[in-house]
N, C-alpha and C positions, 0 to 999 in steps of 0.2 A: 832733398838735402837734409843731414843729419847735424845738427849743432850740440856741442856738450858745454857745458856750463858749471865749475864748481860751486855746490850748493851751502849754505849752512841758512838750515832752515827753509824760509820760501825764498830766502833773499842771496844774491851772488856773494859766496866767501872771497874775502877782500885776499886770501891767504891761498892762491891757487894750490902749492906743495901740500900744504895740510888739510885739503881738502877730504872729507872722511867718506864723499860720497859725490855725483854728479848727476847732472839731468841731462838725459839726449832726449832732444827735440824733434822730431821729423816735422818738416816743414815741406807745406804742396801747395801749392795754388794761391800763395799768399795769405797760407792759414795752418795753423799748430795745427795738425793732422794726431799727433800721439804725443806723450812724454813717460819718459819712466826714469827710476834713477838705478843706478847703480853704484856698489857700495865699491871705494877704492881704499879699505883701512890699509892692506896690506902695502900698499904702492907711493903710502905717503913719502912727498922726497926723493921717489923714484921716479926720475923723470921721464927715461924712455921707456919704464914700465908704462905711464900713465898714456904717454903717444900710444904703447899699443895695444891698451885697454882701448884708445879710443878709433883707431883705425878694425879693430877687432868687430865692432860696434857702427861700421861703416860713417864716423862720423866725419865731418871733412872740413869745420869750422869750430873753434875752439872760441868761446866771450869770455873773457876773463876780468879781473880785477886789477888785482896787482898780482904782477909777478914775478919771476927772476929771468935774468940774463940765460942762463944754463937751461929753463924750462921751455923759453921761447923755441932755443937752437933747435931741443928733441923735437918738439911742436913742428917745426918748421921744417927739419930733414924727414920727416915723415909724410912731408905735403901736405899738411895741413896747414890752413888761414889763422891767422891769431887776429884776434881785436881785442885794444886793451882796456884798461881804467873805465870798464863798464859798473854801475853802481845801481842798487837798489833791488826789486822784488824780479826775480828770474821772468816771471809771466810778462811783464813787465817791461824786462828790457827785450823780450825776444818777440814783442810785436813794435819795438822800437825799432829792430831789426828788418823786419817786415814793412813796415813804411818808410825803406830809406832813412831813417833820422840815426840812426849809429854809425857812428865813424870811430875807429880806432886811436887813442889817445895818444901816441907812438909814447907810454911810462915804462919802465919797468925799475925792479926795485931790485937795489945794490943790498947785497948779504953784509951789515955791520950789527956791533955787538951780538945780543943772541937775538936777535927781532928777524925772524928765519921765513921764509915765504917757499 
């Protein structure tokens, strides 16, 4: 199973749209097998760009932060699992992942003023 994750830095960007780059994780046997990232500057904001950067990349579960209404849909017409209002260092949350302990926050975030996800 392949997970991507928007990064900023080591830690999950709370700002899934602006995200400037992502980690795909392969996950085997109950253990991070590989991680790499790749860069998404072009795709910021594009949503069903990002879905198919990430089905491209055979990823098939998306952890996220926060994110929008709009991002979720692309996410989700693509087959892809979404889990949200995940927080803290990437390494981190995706052996949170691995032992059961992550559960999806059902958040996401309403587009007001210019505070844009």
């Amino acid at each position: 199973m392949k997970i991507g994750m928007p990064k900023d830095g080591e830690s999950i960007n709370q700002h899934f749209g602006q995200s400037r780059s992502f980690l795909v994780a392969e996950i085997e046997g109950g253990k991070i097998k590989e991680t790499k990232e790749i860069s998404s500057e072009a795709l910021q904001h594009n949503h069903e760009g990002l879905a198919g950067l990430f089905i491209r990349e055979g990823v098939s579960m998306v952890i996220v932060g926060g994110i929008g209404q709009p991002a979720i849909i692309a996410l989700q017409e693509k087959g892809l699992q979404v889990i949200r209002g995940a927080s803290g260092r990437c390494e981190d949350i995706l052996q949170k992942y691995i032992s059961g302990e992550l559960v999806d926050q059902n958040v996401s975030c309403n587009h007001h003023g210019d505070h844009h996800h």
